[in-house]
C-alpha positions in Angstrom: -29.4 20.0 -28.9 -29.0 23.1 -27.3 -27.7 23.1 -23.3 -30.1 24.0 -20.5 -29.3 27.4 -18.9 -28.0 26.9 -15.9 -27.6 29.4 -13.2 -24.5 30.6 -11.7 -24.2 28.6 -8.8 -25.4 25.2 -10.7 -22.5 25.9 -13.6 -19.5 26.6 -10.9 -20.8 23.2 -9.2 -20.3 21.6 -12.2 -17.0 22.9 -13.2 -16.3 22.1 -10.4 -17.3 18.5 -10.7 -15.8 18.5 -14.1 -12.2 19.5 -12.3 -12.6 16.7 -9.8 -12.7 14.3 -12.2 -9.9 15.8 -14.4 -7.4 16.3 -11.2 -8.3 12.5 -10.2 -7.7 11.5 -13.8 -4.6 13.7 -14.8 -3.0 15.2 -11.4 -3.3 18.5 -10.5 0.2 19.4 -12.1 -1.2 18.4 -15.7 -4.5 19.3 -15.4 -5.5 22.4 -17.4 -8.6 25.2 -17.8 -9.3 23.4 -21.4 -9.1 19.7 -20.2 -12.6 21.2 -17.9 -13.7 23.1 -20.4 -13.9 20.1 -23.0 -15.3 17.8 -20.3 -18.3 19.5 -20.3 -18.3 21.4 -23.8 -18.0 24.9 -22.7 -15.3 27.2 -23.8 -12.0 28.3 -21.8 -13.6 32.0 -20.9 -16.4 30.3 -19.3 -13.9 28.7 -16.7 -12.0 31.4 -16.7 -15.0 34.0 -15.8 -16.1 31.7 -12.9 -12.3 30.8 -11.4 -10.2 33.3 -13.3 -7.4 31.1 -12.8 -6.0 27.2 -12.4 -5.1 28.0 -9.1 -8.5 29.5 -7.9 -10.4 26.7 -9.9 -8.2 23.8 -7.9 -8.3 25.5 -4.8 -12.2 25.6 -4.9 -12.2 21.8 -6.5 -10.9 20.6 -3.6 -13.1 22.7 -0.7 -16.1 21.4 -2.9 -14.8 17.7 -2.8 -14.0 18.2 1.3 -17.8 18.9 1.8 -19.4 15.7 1.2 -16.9 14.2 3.9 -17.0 16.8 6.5 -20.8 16.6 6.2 -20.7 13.3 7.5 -17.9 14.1 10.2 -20.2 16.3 11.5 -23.3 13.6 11.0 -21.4 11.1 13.2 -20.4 13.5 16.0 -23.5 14.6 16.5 -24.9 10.9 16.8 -27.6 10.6 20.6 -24.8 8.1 21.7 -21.6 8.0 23.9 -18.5 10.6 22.8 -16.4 7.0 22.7 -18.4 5.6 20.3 -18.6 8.9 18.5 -15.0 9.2 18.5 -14.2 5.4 17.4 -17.2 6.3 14.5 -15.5 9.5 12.9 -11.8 7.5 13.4 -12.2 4.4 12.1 -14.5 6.3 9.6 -11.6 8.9 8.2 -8.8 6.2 8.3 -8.1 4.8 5.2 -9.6 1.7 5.6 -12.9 3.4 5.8 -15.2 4.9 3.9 -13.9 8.7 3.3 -13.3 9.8 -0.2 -10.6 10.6 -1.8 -7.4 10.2 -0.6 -5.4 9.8 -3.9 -6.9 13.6 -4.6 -6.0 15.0 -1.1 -2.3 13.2 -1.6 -1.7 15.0 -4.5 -3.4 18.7 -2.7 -1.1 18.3 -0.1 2.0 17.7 -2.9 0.8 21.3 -4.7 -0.4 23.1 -1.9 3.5 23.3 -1.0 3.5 26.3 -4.0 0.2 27.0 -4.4 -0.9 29.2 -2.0 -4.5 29.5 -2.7 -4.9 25.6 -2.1 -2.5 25.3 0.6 -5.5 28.1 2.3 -8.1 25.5 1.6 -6.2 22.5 2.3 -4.9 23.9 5.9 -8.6 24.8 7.2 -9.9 21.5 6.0 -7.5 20.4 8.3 -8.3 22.3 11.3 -12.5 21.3 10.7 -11.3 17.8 11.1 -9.3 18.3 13.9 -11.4 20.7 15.8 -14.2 17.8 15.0 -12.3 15.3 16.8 -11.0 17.5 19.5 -14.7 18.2 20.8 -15.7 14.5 20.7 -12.5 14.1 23.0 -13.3 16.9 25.8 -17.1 15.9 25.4 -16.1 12.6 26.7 -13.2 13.8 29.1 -16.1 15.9 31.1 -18.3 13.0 30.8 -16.1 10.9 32.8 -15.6 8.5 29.5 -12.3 8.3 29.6 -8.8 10.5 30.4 -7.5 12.8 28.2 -5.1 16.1 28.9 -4.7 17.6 26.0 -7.7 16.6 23.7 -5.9 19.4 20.7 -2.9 17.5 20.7 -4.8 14.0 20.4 -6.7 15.0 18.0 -3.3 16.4 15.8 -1.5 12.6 16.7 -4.2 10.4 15.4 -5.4 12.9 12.5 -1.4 12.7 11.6 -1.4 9.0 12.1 -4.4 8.4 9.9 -2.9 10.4 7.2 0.3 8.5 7.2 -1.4 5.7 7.4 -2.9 6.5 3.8 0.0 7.3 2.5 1.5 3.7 2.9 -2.1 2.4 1.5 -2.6 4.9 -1.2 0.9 4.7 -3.0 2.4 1.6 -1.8 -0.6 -0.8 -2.1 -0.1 -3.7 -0.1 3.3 -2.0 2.0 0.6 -2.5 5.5 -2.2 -4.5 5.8 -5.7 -3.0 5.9 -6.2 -5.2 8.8 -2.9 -4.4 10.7 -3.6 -0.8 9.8 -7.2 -0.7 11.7 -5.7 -2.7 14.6 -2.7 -0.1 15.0 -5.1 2.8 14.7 -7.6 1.3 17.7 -4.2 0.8 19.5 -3.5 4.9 19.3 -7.0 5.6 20.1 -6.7 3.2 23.3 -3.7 4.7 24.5 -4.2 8.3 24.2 -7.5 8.3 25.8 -5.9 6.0 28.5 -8.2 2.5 27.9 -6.7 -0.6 27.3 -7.3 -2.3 23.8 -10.3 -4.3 24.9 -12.1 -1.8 27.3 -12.0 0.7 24.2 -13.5 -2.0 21.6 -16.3 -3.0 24.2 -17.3 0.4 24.9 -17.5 1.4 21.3 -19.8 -0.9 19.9 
């Protein structure tokens, strides 16, 4: 049967589907142009004149991948409700106990965007969305009255570091924290750098 044509944008969003699922499967060190190519049936030059490279077609794998996420970052932020509850929301949300995608992939990103430079690009403004994200939520609330915070930046960097440590212990050592502790340690940053006692902050954010 012969394959649907499929226009340019609709064929790079499926290679780049296709190189999800072979990074997730192989790792991005093993992964190769023909392992996406024979996913879907297509030759090498076809990757190749979309991507040109590995490193362009994993660099743009992984912005596609961030998408669905950040879509819903920005979904909860911009929730008709208090900036704590918000803030709680896009936490508890992002930390590895939730309900974000892919943290085995964006373990492995960060491990090759140390020599890749076109993925450490993509990787490193992912970053920033998240934390600029956050970083609003925080002064939103701040001016608000909410809740104290000096330097809602340099919150945002602690628990977005935290939260990614955090799913570092969860992703490769299963079982080295609790899922449970985990949550209770990451409502205990929150708490403290927004100046609420455990409690206050759990009541309010409901």
């Amino acid at each position: 049967m012969a394959r649907v044509r499929l226009s340019v944008a609709e064929r790079r969003e499926e290679l780049l589907r296709a190189a999800i699922g072979q990074i997730e499967a192989r790792g991005v060190a093993a992964v190769r142009i023909a392992d996406v190519a024979a996913t879907l049936g297509v030759s090498n030059a076809l990757v190749l004149y979309h991507f040109s490279t590995k490193e362009k077609l994993v660099a743009a794998a992984f912005g596609y991948a961030a998408e669905d996420d950040l879509a819903h970052l920005r979904k909860v932020v911009g929730r008709r409700t208090t900036a704590l509850r918000r803030l709680r929301a896009a936490v508890r949300w992002y930390a590895p106990t939730g309900q974000a995608k892919g943290w085995r992939l964006w373990i492995e990103g960060w491990a090759v965007a140390l020599r890749e430079p076109a993925l450490r690009e993509v990787t490193r403004e992912l970053d920033k969305a998240w934390k600029a994200a956050i970083a609003e939520v925080i002064a939103e609330g701040v001016a608000a009255g909410e809740f104290a915070c000096a330097d809602p930046a340099g919150t945002a960097l602690r628990l977005t570091a935290l939260l990614d440590g955090l799913a570092v212990q969860l992703t490769s050592y299963p079982g080295a924290v609790a899922r449970s502790r985990a949550q209770e340690w990451v409502d205990d940053a929150l708490a403290r750098e927004l100046g609420l006692d455990r409690k206050t902050l759990t009541e309010r954010a409901r």
